[in-house]
N, C-alpha and C positions, 0 to 999 in steps of 0.2 A: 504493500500500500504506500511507501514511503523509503525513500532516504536518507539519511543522515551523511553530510559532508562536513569533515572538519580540514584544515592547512594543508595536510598531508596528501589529500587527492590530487591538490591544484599545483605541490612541487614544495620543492622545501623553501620553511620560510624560518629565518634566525629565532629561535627559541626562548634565549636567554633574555630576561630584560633589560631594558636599558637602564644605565645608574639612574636614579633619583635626583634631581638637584630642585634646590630654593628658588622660591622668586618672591619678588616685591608684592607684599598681598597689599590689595587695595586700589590699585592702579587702574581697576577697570573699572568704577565707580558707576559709568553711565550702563551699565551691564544690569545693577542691580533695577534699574526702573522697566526692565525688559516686559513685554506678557509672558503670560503662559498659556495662552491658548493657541491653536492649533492653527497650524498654515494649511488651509483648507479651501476648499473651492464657494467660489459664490454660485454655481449653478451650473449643471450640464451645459458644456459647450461652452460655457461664459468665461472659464479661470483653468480650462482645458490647458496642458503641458504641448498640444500637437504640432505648435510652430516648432517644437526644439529639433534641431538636429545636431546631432551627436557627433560631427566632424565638424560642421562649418558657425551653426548658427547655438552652441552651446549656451554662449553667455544670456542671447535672448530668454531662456527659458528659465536657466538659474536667477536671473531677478525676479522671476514671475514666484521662484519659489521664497522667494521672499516675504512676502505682501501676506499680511498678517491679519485675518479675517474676525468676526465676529466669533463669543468663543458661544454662543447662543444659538441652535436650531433655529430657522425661518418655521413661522405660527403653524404650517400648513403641517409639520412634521418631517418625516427623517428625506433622507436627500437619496434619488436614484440615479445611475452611470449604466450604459448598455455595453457588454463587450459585446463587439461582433463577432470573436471568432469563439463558437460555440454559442454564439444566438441565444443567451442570456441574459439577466439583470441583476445589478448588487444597486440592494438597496443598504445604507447607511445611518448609524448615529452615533452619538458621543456624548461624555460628560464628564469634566475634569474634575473634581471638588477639592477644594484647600482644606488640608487638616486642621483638625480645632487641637490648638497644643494652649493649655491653662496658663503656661506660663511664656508663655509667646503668644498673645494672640494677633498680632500682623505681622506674623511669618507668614512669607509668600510659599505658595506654590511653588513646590521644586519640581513636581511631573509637569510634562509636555509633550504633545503629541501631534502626530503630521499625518493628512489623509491628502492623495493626491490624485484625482478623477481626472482627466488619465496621467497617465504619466510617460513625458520624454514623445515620441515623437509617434508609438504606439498607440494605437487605442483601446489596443488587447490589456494595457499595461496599465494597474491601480495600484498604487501604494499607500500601505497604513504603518504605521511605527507609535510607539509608548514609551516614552525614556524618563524613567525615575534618578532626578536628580537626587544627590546624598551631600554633606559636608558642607561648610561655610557657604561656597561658592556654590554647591548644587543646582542650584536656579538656573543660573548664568548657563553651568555645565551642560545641565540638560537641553537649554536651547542651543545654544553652541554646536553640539551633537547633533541634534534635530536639522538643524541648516546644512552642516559640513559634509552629512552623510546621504543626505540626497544629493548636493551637487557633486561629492565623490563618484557617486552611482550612475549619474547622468553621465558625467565626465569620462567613464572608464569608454575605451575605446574597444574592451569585450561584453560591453555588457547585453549587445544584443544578439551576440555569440552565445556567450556563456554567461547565465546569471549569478551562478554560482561561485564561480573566480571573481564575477565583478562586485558581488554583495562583500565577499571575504575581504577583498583589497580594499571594499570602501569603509569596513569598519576598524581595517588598520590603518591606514591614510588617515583620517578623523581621529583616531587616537592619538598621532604620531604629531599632529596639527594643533591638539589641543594641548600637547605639550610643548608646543613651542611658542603657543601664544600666551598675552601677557598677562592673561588670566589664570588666578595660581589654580592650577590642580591637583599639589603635591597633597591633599589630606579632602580631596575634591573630584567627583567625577558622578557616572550617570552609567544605571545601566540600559539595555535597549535590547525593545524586542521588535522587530519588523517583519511585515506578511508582503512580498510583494505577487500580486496575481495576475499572471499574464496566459491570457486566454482562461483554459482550465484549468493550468496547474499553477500552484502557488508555493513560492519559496518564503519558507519562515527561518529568520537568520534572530540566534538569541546570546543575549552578553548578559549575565546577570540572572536575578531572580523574575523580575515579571513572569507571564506566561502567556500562550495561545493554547485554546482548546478549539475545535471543531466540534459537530453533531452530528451524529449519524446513526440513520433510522439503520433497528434490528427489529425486522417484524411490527408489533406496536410498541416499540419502547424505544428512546430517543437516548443514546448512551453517549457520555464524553468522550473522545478522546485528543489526549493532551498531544500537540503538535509542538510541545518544547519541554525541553526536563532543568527545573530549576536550577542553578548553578551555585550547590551553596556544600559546605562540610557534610551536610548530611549523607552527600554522596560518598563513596566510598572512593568511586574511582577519583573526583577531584579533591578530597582527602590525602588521595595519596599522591598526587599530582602536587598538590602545595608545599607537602609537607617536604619534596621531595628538591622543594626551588627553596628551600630554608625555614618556614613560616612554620613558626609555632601555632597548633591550633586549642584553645582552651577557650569554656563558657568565665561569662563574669565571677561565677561562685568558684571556678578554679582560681583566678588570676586574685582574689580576695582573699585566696587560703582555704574558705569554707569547705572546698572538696578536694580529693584530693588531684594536683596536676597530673600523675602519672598514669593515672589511670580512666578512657573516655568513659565519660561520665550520661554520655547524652544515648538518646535513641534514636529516633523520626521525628521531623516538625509535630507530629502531633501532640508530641508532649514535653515540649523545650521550655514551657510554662513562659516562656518570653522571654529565657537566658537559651539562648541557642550559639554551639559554636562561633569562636570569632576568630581571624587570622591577628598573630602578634608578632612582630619582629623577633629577633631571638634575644636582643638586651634591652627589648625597653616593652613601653606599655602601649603601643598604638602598630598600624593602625586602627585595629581592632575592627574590620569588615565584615558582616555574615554572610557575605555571597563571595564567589571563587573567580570571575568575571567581571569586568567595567569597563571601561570609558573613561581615562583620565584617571584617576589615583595613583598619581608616579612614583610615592612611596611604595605601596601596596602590589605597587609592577615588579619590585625586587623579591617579592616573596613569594609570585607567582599566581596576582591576581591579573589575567592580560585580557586580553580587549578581541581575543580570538571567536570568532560568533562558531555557535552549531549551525549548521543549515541543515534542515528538514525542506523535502519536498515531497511534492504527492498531487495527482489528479484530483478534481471535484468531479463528483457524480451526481444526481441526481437525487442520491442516497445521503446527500451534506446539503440542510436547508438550512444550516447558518453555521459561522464561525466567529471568536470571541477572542479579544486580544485587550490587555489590561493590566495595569499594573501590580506588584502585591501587595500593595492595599486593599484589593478584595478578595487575593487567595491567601490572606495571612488566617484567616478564621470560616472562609468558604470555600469547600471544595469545589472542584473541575465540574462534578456531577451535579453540584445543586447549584452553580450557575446557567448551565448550558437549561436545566429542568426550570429555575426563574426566568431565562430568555423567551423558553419553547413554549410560556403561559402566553405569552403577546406578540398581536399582529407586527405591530410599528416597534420596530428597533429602537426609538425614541422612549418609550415608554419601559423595553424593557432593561435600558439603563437607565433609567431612574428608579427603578424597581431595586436591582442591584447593588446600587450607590447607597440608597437607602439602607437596605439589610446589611453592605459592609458596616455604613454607619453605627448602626447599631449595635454590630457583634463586638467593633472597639470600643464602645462604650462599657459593653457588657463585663471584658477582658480587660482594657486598661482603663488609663484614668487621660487619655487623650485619644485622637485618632488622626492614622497617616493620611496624605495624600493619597486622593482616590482617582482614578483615570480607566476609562472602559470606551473602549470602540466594538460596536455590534453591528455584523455584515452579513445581512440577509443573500442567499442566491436562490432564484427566483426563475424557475421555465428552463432552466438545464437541463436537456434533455439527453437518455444514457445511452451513447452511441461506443461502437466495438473501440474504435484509438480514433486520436484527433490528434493532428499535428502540431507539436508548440513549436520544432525550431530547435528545441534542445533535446538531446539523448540524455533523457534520466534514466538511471534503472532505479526499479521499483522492488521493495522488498517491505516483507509482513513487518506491520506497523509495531508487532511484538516483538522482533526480537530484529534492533538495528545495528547494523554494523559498520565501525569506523575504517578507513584504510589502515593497513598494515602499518606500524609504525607513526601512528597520533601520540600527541602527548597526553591520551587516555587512553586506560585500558583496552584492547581490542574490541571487544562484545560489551554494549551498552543494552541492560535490559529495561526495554520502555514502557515501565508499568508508576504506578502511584505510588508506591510504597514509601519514595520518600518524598511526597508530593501530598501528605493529609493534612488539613487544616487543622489550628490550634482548639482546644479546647479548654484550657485552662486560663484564667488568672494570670496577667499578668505578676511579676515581683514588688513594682513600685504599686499594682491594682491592691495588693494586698496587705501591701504596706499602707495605706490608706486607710485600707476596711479597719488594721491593727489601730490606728492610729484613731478612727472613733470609737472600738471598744472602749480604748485607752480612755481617749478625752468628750466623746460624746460629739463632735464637731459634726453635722451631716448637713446636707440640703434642708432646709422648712417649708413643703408648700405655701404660697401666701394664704394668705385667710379670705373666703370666698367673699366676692367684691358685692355680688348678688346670689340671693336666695334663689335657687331654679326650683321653677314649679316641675312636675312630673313628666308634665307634657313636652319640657323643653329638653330637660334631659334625655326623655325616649328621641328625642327627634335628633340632637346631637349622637348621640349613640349608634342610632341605623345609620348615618350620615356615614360616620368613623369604622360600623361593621365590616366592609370589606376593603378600605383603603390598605394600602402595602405599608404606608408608616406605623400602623397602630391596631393591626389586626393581631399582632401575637402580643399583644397586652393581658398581662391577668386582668382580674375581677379585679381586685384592689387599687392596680397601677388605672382602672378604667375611672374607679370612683376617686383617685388622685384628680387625675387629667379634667374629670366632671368639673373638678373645685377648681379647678387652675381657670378655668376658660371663663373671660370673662367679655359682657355683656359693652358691645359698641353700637350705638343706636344713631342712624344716618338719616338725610333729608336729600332730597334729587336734588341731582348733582353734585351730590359731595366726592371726594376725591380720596380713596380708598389707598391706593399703594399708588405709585406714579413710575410712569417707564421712564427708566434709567436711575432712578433711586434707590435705596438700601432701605430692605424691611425685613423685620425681626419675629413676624407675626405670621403665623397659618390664622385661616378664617373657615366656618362654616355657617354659610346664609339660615340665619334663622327663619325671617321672612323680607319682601319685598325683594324687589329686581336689581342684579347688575349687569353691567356691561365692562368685556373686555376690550377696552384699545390698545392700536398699535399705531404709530408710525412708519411706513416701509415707502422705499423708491420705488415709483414706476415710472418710467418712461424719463426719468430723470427728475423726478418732484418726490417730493414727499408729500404722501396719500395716510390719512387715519382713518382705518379701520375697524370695523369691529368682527372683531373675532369670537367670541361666545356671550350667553348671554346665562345668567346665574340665576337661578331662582330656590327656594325653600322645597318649589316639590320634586325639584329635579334630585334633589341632597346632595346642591352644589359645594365645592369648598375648595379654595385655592391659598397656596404659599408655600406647598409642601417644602419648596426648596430652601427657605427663609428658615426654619426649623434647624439646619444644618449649617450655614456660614450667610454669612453679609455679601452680596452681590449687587449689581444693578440688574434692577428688575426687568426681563423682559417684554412686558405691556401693561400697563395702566388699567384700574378698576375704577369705575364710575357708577356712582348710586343714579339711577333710572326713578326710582320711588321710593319713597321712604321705609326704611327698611331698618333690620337688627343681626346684626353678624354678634358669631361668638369667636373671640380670638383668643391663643394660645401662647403665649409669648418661645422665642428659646432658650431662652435660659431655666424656664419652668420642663418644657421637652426634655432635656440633657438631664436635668437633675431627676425628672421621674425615671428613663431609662435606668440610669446609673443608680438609681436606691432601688432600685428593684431587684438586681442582680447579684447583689451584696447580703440580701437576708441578712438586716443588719440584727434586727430584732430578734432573729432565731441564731443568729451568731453569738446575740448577746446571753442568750439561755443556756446555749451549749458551751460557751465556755465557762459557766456556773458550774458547769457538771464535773465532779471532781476526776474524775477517770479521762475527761476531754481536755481535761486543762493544758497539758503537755502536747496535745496535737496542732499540729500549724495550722495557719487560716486555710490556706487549704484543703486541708484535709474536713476539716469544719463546715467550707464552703459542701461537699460532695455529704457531708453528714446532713448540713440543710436542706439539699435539694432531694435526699431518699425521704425525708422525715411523711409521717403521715396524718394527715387532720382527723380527727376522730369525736363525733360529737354525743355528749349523755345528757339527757335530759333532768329533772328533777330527781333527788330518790334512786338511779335507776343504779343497778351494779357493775362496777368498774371490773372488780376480781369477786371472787367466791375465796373464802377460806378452804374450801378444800381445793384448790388450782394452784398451780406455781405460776408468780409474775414470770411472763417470758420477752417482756422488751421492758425499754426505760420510757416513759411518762412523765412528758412535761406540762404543765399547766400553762395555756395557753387566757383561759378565761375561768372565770369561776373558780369552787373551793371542792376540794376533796378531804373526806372523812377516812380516813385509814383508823383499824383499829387489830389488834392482835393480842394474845394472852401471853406472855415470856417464858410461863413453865414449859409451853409448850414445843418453843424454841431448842435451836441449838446454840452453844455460846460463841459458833462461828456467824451467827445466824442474827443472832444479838446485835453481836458486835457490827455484823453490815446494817443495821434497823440503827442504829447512834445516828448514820447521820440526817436520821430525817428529824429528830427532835430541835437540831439545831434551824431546820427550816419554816418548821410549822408551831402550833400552838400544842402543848402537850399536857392533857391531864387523862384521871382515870376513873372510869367510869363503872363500879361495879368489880368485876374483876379484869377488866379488859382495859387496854392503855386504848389509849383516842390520842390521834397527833392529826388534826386540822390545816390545811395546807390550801395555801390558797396560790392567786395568779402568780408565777414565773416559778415557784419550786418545783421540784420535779422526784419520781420517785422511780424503783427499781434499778435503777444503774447495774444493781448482779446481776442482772439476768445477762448484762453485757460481759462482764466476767465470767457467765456460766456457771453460776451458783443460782442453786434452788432453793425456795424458802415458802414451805407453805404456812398455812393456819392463818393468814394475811386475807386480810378482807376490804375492798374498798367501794366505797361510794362518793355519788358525788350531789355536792349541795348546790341546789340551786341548777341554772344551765353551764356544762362543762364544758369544752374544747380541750381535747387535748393533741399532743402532738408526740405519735407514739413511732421508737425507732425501734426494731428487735437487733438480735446478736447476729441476723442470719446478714440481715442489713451489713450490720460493720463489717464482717466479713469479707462480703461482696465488694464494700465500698473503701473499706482503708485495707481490709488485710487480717487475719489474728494479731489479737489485743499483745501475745506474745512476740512475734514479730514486729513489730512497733514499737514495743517496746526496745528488742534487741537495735532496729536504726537507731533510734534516741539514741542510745549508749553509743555506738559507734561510733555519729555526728558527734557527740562529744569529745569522744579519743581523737577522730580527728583535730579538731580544734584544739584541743590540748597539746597534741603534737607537734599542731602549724607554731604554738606561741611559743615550745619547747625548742625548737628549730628556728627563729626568731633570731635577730638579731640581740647579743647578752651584753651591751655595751654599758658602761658605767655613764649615766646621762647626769649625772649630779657631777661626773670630773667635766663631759663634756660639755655643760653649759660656761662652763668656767673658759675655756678656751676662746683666746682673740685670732683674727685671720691670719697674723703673723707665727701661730705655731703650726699653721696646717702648709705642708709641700705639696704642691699638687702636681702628678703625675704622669695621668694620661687623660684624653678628653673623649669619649664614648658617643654623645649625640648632641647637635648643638641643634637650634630654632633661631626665629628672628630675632628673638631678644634674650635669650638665656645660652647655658650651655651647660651640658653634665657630664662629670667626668670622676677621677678615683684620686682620695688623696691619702696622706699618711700623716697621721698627725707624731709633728718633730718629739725623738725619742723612744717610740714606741715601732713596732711591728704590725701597728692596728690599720688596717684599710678599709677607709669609709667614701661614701660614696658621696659627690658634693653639685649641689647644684645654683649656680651663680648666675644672677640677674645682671644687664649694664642700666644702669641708671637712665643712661641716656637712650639709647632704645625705648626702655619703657615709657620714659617720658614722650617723647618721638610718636611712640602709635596708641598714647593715651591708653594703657594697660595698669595703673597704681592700681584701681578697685580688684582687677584678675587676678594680679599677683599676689594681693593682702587675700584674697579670697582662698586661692591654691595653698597658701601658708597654714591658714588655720582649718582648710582641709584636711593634709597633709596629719597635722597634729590632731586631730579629733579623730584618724582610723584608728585603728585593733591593728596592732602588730602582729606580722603573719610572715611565711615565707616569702612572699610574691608582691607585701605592701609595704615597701619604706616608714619606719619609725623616725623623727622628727627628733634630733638631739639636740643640737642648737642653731641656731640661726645669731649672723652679726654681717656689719656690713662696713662700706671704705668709701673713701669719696667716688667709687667708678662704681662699684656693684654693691649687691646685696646677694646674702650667701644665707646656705641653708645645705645644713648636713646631717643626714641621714644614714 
């Protein structure tokens, strides 16, 4: 079904990387006000590439690919291109989204992406590409790339030969260029994925993590398959491909001590909890990449991160009614399979990336406490009809999509096996997600709904509510998060003509028309004027609602809302959106139960998180029996409402038996009634914990007063969910040996002689890695045999690029870690009229 070409088929190309060197960061200044949206066509036949020719009239065509279009669909929906050869349609759409990051919130958009109807001098010929910028300059990077790599491609004088030579050449060319431009990429660059399709077959070239999937019907079922394999340590073979160019590969919790370096620690994305391998130099701490491929990172090119694309090729059939290309921003927490199965719900390609975008969004809300850059190109083919061979021009050979193979002597493994396996989405928690959730156990700090602005009668809530029942942003909302969202939305009462959101504006609000009419306008050129529009028309019985996109980041708005008659909208603000998502997935309040429970105390929030989400609701009514005294409690029982009556005889006990019943006196109310003890227990204590131990205890009788909720876990549960109680126990102990070890292996230096020490007792010896303004190297302090490692600032540098706050800030970093193998301890710091020092 497919291809795989890497370097090796097209002839030998230099291996090795090229050294690293420094450049003036900052220099490109006018780089940073660049867009990020995509060089794109304004219209079949209108921003067509088909003047170019590729010997004479190059340059023509490469300005064209310049011109930097709207990054906004035209109202009518997604955009269509006809290839002729094979008498079919690719219809088109796109949607870039800027990550919401809490503590940056106008950081731009580092993704960017280029759709190119047709392309170069073809008409057989369409290009799409997704280049996830990373690092300071990321932005800049990604478009950089975006531009360099199409005109490479045009340029190459095999490319209507061979596409495959010419893709290859054009993503080393663009490499090679953005290293020599004055824009730094030494700790900066972009991955890239591109689909170019010419006629029926399509070459997909990938550097980096992104991905393409394609769809293809089996019988009635629409199944993914991935037409690119991420390029990250989880693989095995670029694993050993790194490690093999020098690159130390360890997760965050290695390089901290927490686990141990020698041994990988990690499995598949799907359970990297959000510390997933990173490549390191072999003496210092950067640059710390989780993918094995880029664009630009000319640090990270000496350890064997290079710019070398896979190319995958393959025929479309008839059998392929759409293909998906998109950053990992949406495959960081959605698989291959439950995009291609969200696309295949909707006609318009427009729709089904915003559908997409949406659910990325939400799943990094669910998992961290920000969310990446999001970017999705959805390519409908349309009336391809499945004829025996059709002539491209190019001699591919084709091989099962299962099992692809490189030429003899790649610098990967020979036999690449093309399956998922290490292509599954996250499912857990991020570390800093969890450090969060730790952080309100701790201090109680969480989101507060406001307090409803108006009282909704029943009527307005059911009408709100069927409005919201099948929309893609808030149909997987619980009950609870629904009666949040109820309270959130509050009441905006308009009179005709009022002016609702405005095209080209920034609005913060979704809306759902209570009653009375609107209308959407637009402004669009025709014929060379500017015409307003009306594009839909809103009403209450339609269970109209717009703004989805406002929910998710600040944009200008693509068309204007106008009150027709006076009317009552209910609006959502997003900052109220983000906060319900994000308290919902935290089970703050059942986090807060469970680590009450003494047997859970010692388990991570993680582990808590997966205890919350088995837990089970369980309701009693008045009077009614919890336990029978003659039954054994078999799970643990927290009170989620109401009070429970426990009551038991002691003689009857055993005094192991006893002894686990102590701790319920201290939760509840305890006296004795007759000959039987009574311990009254009411909202958040909880009882049976042994049964999670595995200890039985009958002659225990319980009832419950009044109406109950409870929220019951059995032992079969934790099992399933963390593991035996014993096993658990044995990591604990381990995680601690470790850690005990890392600080035993620690640096044992005397910091009470060392603080004592001026710059004049230390020789310094060799110099290890320097930066713009610092430089770290090994000293000996005079008298001694002692080698410490020292890292010295120039005064004047710092001053120079306005760095004083970074450096005080890295200092008291520095000094506030846990001393560990892998984390420099802070001994003393002092400083001279030229630098400021600090050794370690």
């Amino acid at each position: 079904m497919g291809c795989l070409f890497s370097k090796n088929c097209l002839g030998q190309v230099p291996y090795s990387p090229t050294p690293s060197k420094r450049k003036e960061s900052g220099r490109r200044g006018a780089g940073v006000g660049l867009p990020h949206s995509s060089s794109d066509t304004d219209g079949e036949g209108v921003d067509q590439l088909n003047q170019l020719s590729i010997t004479r009239d190059s340059d023509v065509g490469i300005n064209r690919l310049s011109r930097v279009s709207s990054q906004f669909l035209p109202p009518e929906g997604s955009r269509k291109v006809r290839v002729p050869l094979g008498n079919f349609e690719l219809r088109y759409s796109y949607l870039s989204q800027r990550g919401y990051y809490p503590e940056a919130l106008d950081k731009s958009n580092q993704d960017s992406f280029c759709i190119h109807t047709s392309f170069g001098t073809n008409p057989d010929d369409h290009f799409f590409g997704v280049f996830d910028g990373h690092g300071e300059y990321g932005a800049q990077c990604s478009q950089f790339t975006k531009r360099k790599l199409c005109e490479n491609l045009l340029r190459n004088n095999r490319f209507q030969a061979d596409a495959v030579e010419a893709i290859h050449a054009a993503f080393l060319a663009t490499n090679s260029q953005l290293h020599a431009d004055s824009l730094d990429d030494t700790m900066s660059g972009t991955t890239a994925i591109t689909i170019l399709v010419r006629g029926r077959t399509i070459y997909v070239a990938n550097a980096g993590d992104s991905r393409a999937v394609i769809a293809e019907k089996r019988g009635k079922d629409i199944v993914a398959v991935d037409l690119s394999l991420d390029q990250t340590p989880f693989r095995s073979d670029e694993l050993e491909r790194v490690k093999n160019c020098g690159a130390r590969v360890l997760t965050l919790d290695q390089i901290e001590g927490l686990k141990n370096p020698d041994v990988q620690c990690w499995g598949d994305e799907e359970g990297d909890d959000g510390d997933p391998p990173r490549l390191w130099v072999q003496n210092g701490m950067y640059p710390g990449t989780a993918f094995t491929r880029s664009i630009g990172d000319s640090i990270a090119e000496s350890i064997g991160v290079v710019a070398t694309p896979e190319i995958f090729v393959m025929e479309l059939t008839q059998d392929h009614p759409f293909f998906v290309i998109a950053s990992d921003g949406v495959f960081e927490f959605l698989s291959s399979q439950a995009v291609v199965d969200m696309v295949a719900k909707f006609k318009d390609p427009r729709d089904a990336c915003a559908a997409v975008v949406a659910e990325s969004y939400r799943l990094w809300l669910q998992y961290e406490t920000r969310t990446d850059d999001i970017t999705i190109i959805v390519v409908h083919v349309n009336g391809l009809a499945d004829t025996q061979s059709t002539e491209t021009g190019v001699n591919v050979s084709v091989r099962p999509l299962q099992e692809v193979v490189q030429v003899t002597g790649s610098e990967s493994p020979s036999t690449l096996n093309w399956n998922s396996r290490t292509q599954r989405p996250r499912h857990d928690p991020s570390r800093i997600r969890l450090r969060a959730i730790e952080s309100y156990l701790e201090n109680g700090h969480v989101w507060v709904p406001p307090s409803p602005s108006h009282r909704k009668t029943w009527e307005e809530e059911a009408h709100i509510e069927q409005a919201l029942h099948d929309h893609f942003l808030f149909r997987r909302l619980t009950d609870s998060q629904r009666h949040v969202l109820l309270d959130c939305m509050r009441r905006v009462d308009v009179k005709p003509g009022d002016v609702v959101v405005q095209q080209g504006g920034e609005g913060d609000c979704f809306y759902v028309v209570g009653c009375g009419e609107f209308e959407v306008l637009a402004v669009q050129e025709e014929d060379g004027k500017e015409v307003t529009k009306v594009l839909h028309r809103y009403t209450a019985e339609k269970l109209s609602s717009f703004g989805e996109l406002a929910l998710m980041y600040n944009k200008p708005l693509q068309a204007s809302v106008h009150a027709v008659t006076s009317g009552t909208l209910w609006s959502l603000k997003r900052e109220d959106f983000r906060g319900i998502l994000m308290s919902k997935f935290s089970n703050l309040s059942s986090l807060k139960l469970l680590r009450s429970v003494e047997i859970f105390s010692k388990l991570t929030i993680l582990q808590l998180s997966h205890i919350a989400e088995a837990l089970i609701e369980v309701s009693f009514s008045d009077g009614q029996k919890i336990l029978d005294k003659n039954e054994c409690l078999s799970a643990l029982y927290i009170i989620q409402k109401g009070r429970v009556r426990l009551t038991y005889r002691p003689e009857l006990l055993s005094p192991n038996s006893c002894s686990l019943l102590s701790t319920l006196l201290d939760q509840g109310c305890h006296y004795q009634e007759n000959d039987e003890h009574v311990v009254e227990m009411s909202e958040g204590s909880h009882f049976g914990q042994w049964a999670i131990l595995g200890e039985r205890i009958s002659s225990l009788a319980a009832v419950s007063v009044g109406d109950v909720v409870c929220a019951v876990f059995t032992k079969e549960n934790f099992d399933s969910v963390i593991g035996p109680l014993s096993k658990v126990q044995q990591d604990d102990l381990k995680s601690k040996d470790i850690q005990d070890s890392s600080k035993e292996c620690a640096p044992n230096s005397d910091a009470s002689t060392c603080k004592k020490i001026q710059c004049s007792d230390l020789e310094w010896k060799m110099s290890v890695y320097s930066t713009d303004c610092c430089e770290i190297g090994l000293v000996i302090l005079k008298g001694s045999d002692t080698m410490q490692s020292f890292k010295r600032f120039s005064k004047r540098r710092i001053k120079e690029l306005g760095n004083e706050d970074q450096v005080l800030k890295e200092k008291e970093l520095l000094k506030s870690l846990n001393p560990s193998t892998c984390v420099p301890r802070v001994l003393c710091t002092c400083a001279d009229e030229s630098f400021c020092y600090c050794c370690t």
